[in-house]
Structure formats: structure tokens, C-alpha cells
C-alpha positions in Angstrom: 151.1 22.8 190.4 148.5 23.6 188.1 149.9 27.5 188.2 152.7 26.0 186.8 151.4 24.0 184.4 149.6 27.0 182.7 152.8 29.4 183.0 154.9 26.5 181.5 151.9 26.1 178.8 151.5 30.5 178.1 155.4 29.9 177.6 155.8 27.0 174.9 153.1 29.0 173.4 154.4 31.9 173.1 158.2 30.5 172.6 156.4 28.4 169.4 154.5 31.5 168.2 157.8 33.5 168.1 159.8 30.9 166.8 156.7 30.8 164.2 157.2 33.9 163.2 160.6 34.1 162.4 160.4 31.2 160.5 157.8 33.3 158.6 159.7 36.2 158.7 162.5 34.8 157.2 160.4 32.6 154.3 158.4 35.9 153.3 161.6 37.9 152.9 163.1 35.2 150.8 160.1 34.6 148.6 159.9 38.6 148.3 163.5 38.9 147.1 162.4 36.3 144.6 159.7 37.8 142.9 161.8 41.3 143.0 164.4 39.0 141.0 161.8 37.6 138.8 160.0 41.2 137.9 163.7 42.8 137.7 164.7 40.0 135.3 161.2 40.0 133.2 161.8 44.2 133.6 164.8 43.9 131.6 163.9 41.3 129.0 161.1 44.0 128.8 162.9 46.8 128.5 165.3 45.5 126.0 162.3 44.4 124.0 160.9 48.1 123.7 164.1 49.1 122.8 164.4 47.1 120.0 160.8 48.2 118.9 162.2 51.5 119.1 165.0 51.0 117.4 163.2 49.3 114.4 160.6 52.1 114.0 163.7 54.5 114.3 165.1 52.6 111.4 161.9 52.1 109.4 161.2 56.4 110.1 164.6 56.9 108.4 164.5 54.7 105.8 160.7 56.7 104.6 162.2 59.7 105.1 164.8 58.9 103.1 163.0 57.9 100.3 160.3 61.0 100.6 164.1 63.5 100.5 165.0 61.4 97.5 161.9 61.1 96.1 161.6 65.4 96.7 165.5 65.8 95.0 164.8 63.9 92.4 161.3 66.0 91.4 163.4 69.7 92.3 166.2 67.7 89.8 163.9 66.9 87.1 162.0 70.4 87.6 165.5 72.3 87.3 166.3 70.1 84.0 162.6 71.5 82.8 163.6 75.2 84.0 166.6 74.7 82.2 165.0 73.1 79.0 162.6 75.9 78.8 165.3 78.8 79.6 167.4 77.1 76.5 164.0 77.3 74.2 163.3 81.1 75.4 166.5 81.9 74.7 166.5 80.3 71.0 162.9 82.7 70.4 164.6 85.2 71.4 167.6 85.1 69.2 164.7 84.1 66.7 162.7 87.0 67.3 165.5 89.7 67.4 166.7 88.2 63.8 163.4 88.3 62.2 163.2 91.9 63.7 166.6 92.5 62.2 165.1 91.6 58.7 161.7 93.2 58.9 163.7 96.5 59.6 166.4 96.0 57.1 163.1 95.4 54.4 161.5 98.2 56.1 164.2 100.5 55.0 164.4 98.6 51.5 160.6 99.3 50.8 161.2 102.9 52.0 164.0 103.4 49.7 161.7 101.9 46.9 158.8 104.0 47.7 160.9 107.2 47.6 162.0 106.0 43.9 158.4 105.3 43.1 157.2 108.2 43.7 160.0 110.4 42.3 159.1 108.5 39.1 155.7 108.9 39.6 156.1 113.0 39.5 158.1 112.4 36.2 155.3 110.3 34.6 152.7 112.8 35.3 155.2 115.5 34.2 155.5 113.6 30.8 151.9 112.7 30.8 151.0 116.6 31.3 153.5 117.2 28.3 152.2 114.7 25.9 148.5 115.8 26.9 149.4 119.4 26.0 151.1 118.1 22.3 147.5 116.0 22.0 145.4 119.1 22.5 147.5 121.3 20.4 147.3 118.9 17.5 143.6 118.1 17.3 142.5 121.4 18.7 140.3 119.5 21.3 140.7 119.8 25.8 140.9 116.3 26.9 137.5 116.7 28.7 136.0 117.8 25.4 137.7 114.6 23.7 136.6 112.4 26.6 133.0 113.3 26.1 133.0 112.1 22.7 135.0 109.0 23.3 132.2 107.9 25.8 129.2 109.6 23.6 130.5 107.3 20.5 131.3 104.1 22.8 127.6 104.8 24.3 125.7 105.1 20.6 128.0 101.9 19.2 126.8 100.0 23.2 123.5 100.6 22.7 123.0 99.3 19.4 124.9 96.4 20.0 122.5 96.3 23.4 119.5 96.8 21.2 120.1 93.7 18.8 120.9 91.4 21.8 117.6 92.4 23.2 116.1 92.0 20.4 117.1 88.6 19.6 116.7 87.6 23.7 112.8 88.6 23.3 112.0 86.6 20.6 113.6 83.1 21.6 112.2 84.5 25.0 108.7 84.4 23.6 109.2 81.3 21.6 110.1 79.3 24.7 107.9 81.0 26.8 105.1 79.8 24.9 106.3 77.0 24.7 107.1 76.1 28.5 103.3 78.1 29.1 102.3 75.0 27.3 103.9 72.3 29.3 103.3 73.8 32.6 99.9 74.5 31.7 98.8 70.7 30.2 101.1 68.6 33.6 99.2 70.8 36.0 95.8 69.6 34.8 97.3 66.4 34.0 98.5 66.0 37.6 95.4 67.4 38.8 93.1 65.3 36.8 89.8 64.8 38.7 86.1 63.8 38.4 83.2 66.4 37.2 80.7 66.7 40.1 77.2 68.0 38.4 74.6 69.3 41.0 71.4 68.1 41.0 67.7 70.3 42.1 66.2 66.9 44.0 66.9 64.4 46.6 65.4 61.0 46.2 64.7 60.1 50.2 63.9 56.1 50.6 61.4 54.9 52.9 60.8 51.0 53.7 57.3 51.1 52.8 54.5 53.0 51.1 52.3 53.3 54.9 55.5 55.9 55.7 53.7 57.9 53.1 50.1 58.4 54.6 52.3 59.4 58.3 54.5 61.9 56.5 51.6 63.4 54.9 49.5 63.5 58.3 46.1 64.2 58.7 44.8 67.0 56.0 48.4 67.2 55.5 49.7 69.2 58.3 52.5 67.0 59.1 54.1 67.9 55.0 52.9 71.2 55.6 54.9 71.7 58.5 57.9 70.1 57.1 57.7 72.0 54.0 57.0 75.5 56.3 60.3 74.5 58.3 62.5 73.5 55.5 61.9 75.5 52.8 62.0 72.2 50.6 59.0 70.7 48.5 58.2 67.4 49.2 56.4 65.5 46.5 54.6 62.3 47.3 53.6 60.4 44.4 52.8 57.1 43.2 56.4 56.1 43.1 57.1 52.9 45.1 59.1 53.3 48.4 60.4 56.9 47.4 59.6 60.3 48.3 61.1 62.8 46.3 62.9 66.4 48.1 62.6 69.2 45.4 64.9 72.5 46.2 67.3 74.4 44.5 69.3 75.4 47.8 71.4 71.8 48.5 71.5 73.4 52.3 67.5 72.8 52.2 67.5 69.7 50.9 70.2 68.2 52.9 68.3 69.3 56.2 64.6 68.3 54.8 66.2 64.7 54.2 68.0 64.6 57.5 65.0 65.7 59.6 62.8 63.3 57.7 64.9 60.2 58.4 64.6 61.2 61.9 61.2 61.5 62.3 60.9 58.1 60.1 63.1 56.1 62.2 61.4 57.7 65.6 58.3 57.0 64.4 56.8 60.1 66.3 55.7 62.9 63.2 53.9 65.7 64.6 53.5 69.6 63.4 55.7 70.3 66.8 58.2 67.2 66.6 58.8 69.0 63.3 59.5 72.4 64.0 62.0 70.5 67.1 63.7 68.1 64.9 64.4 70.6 61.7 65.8 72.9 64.1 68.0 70.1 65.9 69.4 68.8 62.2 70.4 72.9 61.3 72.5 72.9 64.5 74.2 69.4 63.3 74.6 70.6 59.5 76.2 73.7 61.0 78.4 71.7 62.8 79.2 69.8 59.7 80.0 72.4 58.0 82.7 73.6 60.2 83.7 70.2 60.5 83.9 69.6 56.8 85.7 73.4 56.3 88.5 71.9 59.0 88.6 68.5 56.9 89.2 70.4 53.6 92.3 72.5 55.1 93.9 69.4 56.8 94.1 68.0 53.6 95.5 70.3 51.5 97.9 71.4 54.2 96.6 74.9 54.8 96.6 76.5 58.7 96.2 79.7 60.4 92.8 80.4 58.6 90.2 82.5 60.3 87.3 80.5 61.8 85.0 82.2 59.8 86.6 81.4 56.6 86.8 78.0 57.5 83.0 78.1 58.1 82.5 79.6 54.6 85.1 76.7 53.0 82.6 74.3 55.0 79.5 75.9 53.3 81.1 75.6 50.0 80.1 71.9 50.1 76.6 73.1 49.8 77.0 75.2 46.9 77.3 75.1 43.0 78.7 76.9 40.5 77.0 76.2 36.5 76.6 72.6 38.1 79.8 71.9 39.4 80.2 71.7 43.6 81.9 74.5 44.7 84.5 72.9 47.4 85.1 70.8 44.5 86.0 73.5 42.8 87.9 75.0 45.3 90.1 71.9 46.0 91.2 71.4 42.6 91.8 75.0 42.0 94.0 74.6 45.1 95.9 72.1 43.9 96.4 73.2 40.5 97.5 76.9 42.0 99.9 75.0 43.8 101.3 72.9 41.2 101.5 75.5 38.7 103.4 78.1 41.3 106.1 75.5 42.0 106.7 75.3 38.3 107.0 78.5 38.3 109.2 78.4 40.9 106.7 80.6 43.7 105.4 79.8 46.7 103.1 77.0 46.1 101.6 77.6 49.8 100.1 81.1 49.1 99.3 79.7 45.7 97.3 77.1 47.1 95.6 78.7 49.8 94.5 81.6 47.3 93.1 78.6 44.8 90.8 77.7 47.7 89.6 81.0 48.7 89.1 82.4 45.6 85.5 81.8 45.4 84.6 82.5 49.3 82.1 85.4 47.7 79.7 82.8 46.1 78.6 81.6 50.0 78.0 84.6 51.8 75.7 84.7 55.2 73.3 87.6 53.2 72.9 88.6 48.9 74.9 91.5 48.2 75.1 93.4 45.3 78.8 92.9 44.9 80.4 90.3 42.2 81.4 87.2 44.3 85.3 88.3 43.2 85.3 92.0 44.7 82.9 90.2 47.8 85.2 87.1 48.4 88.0 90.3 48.3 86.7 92.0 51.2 86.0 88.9 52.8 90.4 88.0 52.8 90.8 91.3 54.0 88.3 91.7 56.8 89.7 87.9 58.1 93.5 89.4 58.2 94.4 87.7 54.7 97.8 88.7 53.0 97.6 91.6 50.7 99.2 89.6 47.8 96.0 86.6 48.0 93.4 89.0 48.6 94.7 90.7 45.3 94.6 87.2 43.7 90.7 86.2 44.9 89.5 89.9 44.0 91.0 89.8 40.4 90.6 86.4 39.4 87.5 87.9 37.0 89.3 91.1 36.4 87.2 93.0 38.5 90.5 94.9 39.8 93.9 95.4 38.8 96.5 92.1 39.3 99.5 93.3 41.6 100.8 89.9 41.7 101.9 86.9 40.2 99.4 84.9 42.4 96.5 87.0 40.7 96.8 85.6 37.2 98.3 82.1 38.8 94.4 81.9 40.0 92.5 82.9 37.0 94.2 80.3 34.9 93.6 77.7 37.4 89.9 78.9 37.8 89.6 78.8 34.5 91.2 75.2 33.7 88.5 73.7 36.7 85.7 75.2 35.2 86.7 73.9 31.6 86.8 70.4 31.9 84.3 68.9 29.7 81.1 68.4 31.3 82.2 70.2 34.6 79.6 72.7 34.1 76.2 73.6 33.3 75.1 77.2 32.5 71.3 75.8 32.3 71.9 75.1 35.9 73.4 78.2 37.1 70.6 80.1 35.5 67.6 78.2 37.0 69.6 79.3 40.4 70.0 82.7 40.0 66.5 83.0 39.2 65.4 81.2 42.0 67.3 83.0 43.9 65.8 86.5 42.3 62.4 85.0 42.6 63.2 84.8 46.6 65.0 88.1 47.2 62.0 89.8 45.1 59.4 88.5 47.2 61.9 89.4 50.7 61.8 93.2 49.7 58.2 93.8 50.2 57.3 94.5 54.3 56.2 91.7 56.7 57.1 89.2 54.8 59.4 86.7 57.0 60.8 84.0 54.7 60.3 83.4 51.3 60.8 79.8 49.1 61.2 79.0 46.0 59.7 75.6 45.3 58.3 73.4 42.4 61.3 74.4 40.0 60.3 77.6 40.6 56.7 77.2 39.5 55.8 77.8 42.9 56.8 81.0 45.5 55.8 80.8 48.9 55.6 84.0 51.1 55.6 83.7 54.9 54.2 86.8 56.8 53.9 87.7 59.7 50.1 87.4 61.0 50.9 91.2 63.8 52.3 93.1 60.3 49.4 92.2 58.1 46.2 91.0 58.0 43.8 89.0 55.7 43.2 91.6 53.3 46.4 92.8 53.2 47.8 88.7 52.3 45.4 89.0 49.1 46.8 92.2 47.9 50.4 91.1 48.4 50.1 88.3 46.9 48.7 90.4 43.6 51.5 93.0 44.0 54.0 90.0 43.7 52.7 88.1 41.0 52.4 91.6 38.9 56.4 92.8 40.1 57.4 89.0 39.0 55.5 89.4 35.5 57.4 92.6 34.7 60.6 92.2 36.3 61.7 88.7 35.6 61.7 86.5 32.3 60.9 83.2 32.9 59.1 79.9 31.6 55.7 79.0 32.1 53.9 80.5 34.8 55.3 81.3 38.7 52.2 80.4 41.7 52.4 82.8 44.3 51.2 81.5 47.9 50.9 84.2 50.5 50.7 82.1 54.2 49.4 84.1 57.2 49.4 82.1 60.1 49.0 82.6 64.1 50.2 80.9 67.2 49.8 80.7 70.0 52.7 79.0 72.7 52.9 78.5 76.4 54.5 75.4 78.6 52.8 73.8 81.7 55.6 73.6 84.0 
């Protein structure tokens, strides 16, 4: 029974599970043919929808490209319209061309058929001038070259007399007006140019705050004013006078450096034989440098370059110097300026002009005395510092020593001149009590062993330095004689000269 049961159960089961599965069978299939309906169908739409796209971008691909082939016809149209344009125009210049060459050829052969006519009437001109020449000669009896010669000798005597007068007249308003315009160029140069006289003086006053300076300056048995006086060159004179102490030398260079060093050692308050010697040879360096300094100054300003250093040097030393009196760089200046004023008048160079003006007197500050006028000296000066040929001419003959060679030369000596004339600008006194300063100096330099030499108290007074290994006491006594006695019959002068022969000895070492 229970067998049964289970077979009976096995077969519902199995009967359910196939009837199950055709009832899925069948469901499946018929939901599968569904979808393949529904992705046919959506396939389709698809489809047609791609087509379309196609067909649109088909269309839209035509349409560019047939704008782009009428867009290309329409440039090969309007190029062929050009070609044509320009093949129309050719062909115009051409027809142009060949009728112009038509006509050049057709005057061609006119001026050809002229020239040939010309020059048969040419040969029948000379033919009749050869004739008529012949009937000339025979009736005065003369060759034409003869007759020639004394048409041009007569036209040349009858030129040159006519020539002569026209010369003669030209010279003579030529020298009236020349004078003349000398005149007026001469009186607005120095009336451009118009400045003050600048007369030298022998002695520097040098101010001190009180009258105890004095005794310090003078040191004890004045060895401090000795030393200073040794150093310098320069008398110093300390009198009664209140809060002054006078500087007495005819060389400004001296002076300038005695006052300098002085108000130094014054304001250091230090005054010793060896602060002396130190400081005097400290304020040379600083006047050298002040003379380069003023020498660079002095070109600036009057707008001169490219001159040598050493020139420049020399302008600088100029400021030290006098002439009758009158400061040299002054001078210089104004005779610059006037050169310069007077050349563009003139219509020269004023440049050359002016920097001959200021070198013309370079031979009044040399380093050493030689025997040379300053012009022929200040000369060979230019010349050794690469000068033009043309200035150095013009500072070499500015006194006549040598021949002018050009129109600077004279330019110069007029100016030189004009400087030098102004009332008061010079002193010849002055110039004269240099010079023989100067002599008294040089004089005493000649004789052997004697170092350095100066000319103080107005030249009342020459100190000679010797040196104590070259001569000894004895020998100081003698020298001093020989001196006084070359001085008495060599040189004319007032009064009476004191000559002061100074041995002296040192002795130097440094603790280190």
C-alpha cells in the first residue's frame, strides 16, 4: 500500500514537472519571439534613422562642395578676365612700342639725311674760309698765325692796363677799409674782453690770533724761524706789528708754501725744527697738486682739450708767476680769449686761436733757467708735447724771435700785446727787481757745493746753502768772499747785497 502510494506520488510529480515544463517551454518561446519583434522593430526605426543621418550629411557634403566648385569657377573666371585684361594691355604696348620704333627710325633716317647735308656744307664753308683766308693774307702781306699773334699781343698790352688800374684802385679802398675794419676788430675784442689788472706783490701778510704765536714761531734762539726760513726759501719778518707776521719773497711759489706750512703748524700747535722740515714738504706735494688742479681748471673753462699733462702742469704753474706785475695765467686767459675773439672776426679758427693765446707764454715757467728767450723756449716746449706746427709758430714768434708762417702768429702778438697794455696792468719796476733776484740766485748756484740758494730781504740779503761733505769751514769763509766780490762786479744794484754762507751737519736715524 505504501509502495503504491510513493509510485503514485514519483508519478504526479513527475507528470506536474513535465506538464511544468511545457508550460515553460511554451511562455519562454513566446516571450522570446517578443523581444525578437521588439529589437527587429526598434532595428528598423534604427536603421531608418541612420539613414536619414546619411542622407542629410550626403546632402550637406554636396551642397559644400558645391559651393567650394563654385567658389573655384568663379576665381579661374575672374583670373581668365585678369589674363585677358592684361593680354589686351600687352598687346596695346606692343602696338605702342612698334609705332614709337616706327618713328624713332623714320627720325633716325631724317637726322642722317641732315647730317650728310651738314657736313657737305661744312666742307664748303672751310673751302670758302680757306679762300677768303688766302685773299686776307695776300692783302695785308701777313700768315694768319703771324696776325693772330698780334691780335692777342695788343688785346694782352690793352688787358693788362686795364688790369693794372683795377688793381690799383682795389688796393687803395682795400687799405682804406682794411684799416678801418683793423680798427673795429681791434677796439670789440678788448672791449669784449675787458678785464681787471692783477699787480703782483713781493710779501704775504700771514694773520695770527695773538702776539704769544710770535715767541712759538720764533722758537727758542730762533731755530723754529730758522728752519722755516731754511725749508722755504721765504723771509719771515716778526716785528712789532700787532697779530701779523709778514712772508717776504719774490718767488709767489715760496710764499704760498711758507704761508701754508705756517698755518699748519699754528693751527697744530706742534712747531719743531723736524715738524718743519715734515710739514713744508707735505704743503709742496699739495701746491703741486694744486697746480695741476688749477692747470685742468683753466682749460675746462676756456674749452680747450687734448693738452699734454705736462703743459697743463706748466698752465697750473702760471698761477704762480708774473710778468712786469701782472699774473701770468691771468695773462694767459685773456690772451686766450682775445685770440679767440679776434680769429672769429677774422673768420679763422677761434679754437687754435685760443689755445695758442694760452700757451704763448709756457717759456716764462720752466722746471730749470735756460738761456733761451721764453718765446723760442715756450716754442720747443709745443713741439716737444706734440703741438700743431701752425701754434707752435704762433708762441715762438709772438716777440719776433722767428719768422711768422701763419695767420695765428701775428693773431697772438697783437693780443699779447693788447693784455700787456692796459693801463696799470704792468710794472717794469717789478719785473726788474725779479730778474735780478733771480740773477742774484743763479750766480750764487754756479759756484761748487752749493745746494740751494735764496734771495731774501728784497734782495738785500743772499743765502747760500752748502753742503757740509763738499766744503768745510774755511772753505764757507772764502766762498762767501768770492760771491760778494762776483756780485760787486757783475751785477748793478741798489744799496748793498749780505751774503750768508750756511754749512750745516746732520745726523738721522729711526728707532724702529
Amino acid at each position: 500500500m505504501f509502495t503504491t502510494v510513493v509510485i503514485f506520488t514519483v508519478v504526479a510529480f513527475l507528470v506536474g514537472g513535465a506538464i511544468s515544463y511545457a508550460f515553460f517551454k511554451f511562455g519562454l518561446k513566446s516571450r522570446y519571439d517578443k523581444i525578437i519583434k521588439e529589437a527587429e522593430t526598434e532595428a528598423e526605426v534604427i536603421k531608418k534613422n541612420k539613414l536619414l543621418e546619411v542622407k542629410e550629411k550626403f546632402l550637406n557634403k554636396k551642397a559644400e562642395l558645391e559651393k567650394e566648385v563654385t567658389a573655384r569657377n568663379q576665381k579661374i573666371q575672374q583670373a581668365e578676365n585678369k589674363l585677358k585684361q592684361r593680354e589686351m594691355v600687352l598687346s596695346q604696348k606692343h602696338e605702342e612700342l612698334q609705332r614709337k620704333r616706327n618713328e624713332t627710325e623714320a627720325i633716325r633716317e631724317n637726322l642722317d639725311a641732315q647730317l650728310v647735308v651738314i657736313d657737305k656744307k661744312k666742307e664748303e664753308l672751310d673751302a670758302l674760309q680757306a679762300q677768303e683766308r688766302k685773299k686776307l693774307e695776300a692783302l695785308s702781306g701777313l700768315s694768319a698765325e703771324e696776325a693772330k699773334e698780334r691780335l692777342v699781343e695788343s688785346l694782352k698790352e690793352e688787358a693788362k692796363t686795364e688790369a693794372q688800374s683795377y688793381i690799383n684802385d682795389i688796393m687803395d679802398d682795400a687799405k682804406m677799409s682794411a684799416n678801418r675794419e683793423a680798427k673795429r676788430i681791434v677796439i670789440q675784442t678788448i672791449q669784449r674782453v675787458a678785464t681787471e689788472t692783477a699787480i703782483e706783490n713781493s710779501v704775504t701778510v700771514f694773520h695770527i690770533e695773538s702776539d704769544e704765536i710770535k715767541g712759538r714761531i720764533i722758537g727758542r734762539e730762533g731755530r723754529n724761524i730758522r728752519a722755516l726760513e731754511a725749508a722755504t726759501g721765504v723771509e719771515i719778518v716778526v716785528d712789532d706789528t700787532p697779530e701779523a707776521i709778514v712772508l717776504s719773497a719774490f718767488d709767489p711759489v715760496r710764499r704760498e708754501i711758507a704761508r701754508l706750512a705756517l698755518h699748519q703748524l699754528v693751527t697744530d700747535g706742534r712747531i719743531h725744527p723736524a715738524r718743519i722740515e715734515e710739514v713744508v714738504a707735505k704743503v709742496k706735494k699739495q701746491v703741486e697738486d694744486e697746480i695741476i688742479e688749477t692747470g685742468k681748471r683753466t682749460t675746462i673753462d676756456l674749452g680747450i682739450h687734448g693738452l699734454h699733462p705736462e703743459l697743463i702742469r706748466i698752465i697750473g704753474k702760471m698761477k704762480y708767476r708774473s710778468s712786469y706785475g701782472q699774473n701770468l695765467l691771468q695773462h694767459a686767459r685773456e690772451t686766450a680769449n682775445l685770440c679767440a675773439i679776434m680769429a672769429s672776426e677774422l673768420g679763422l679758427n677761434p679754437k687754435k686761436a685760443k689755445r695758442a693765446g694760452l700757451l704763448h707764454d709756457i717759456g716764462k715757467v720752466p722746471d730749470e733757467e735756460p738761456e733761451l728767450p721764453h718765446a723760442l723756449l715756450g716754442m720747443k716746449l709745443a713741439e716737444k708735447y706734440k703741438e700743431k706746427p701752425d701754434i707752435c709758430n704762433a708762441i715762438g714768434a709772438h716777440h719776433d724771435e722767428v719768422e711768422m708762417t701763419s695767420l695765428l702768429a701775428p693773431i697772438v702778438q697783437v693780443c699779447d700785446a693788447i693784455s700787456g697794455a692796459r693801463p696799470g696792468a704792468r710794472r717794469e719796476i717789478v719785473e726788474a727787481y725779479i730778474k735780478r733776484l733771480n740773477d742774484l740766485e743763479q750766480l750764487a748756484m754756479s759756484y761748487p757745493g752749493v745746494t740751494k740758494t735764496y734771495a731774501i730781504q728784497a734782495g738785500r740779503e743772499l743765502r747760500v746753502i752748502v753742503g757740509a761733505d763738499k766744503i768745510d769751514d774755511k772753505q764757507t769763509e772764502s766762498l762767501s768772499t768770492e760771491i760778494a766780490k762776483k756780485i760787486q762786479d757783475e751785477m748793478t744794484y741798489p744799496g748793498q747785497v749780505k751774503i750768508t754762507v750756511i754749512r750745516e751737519t746732520r745726523a738721522v736715524s729711526f728707532a724702529k
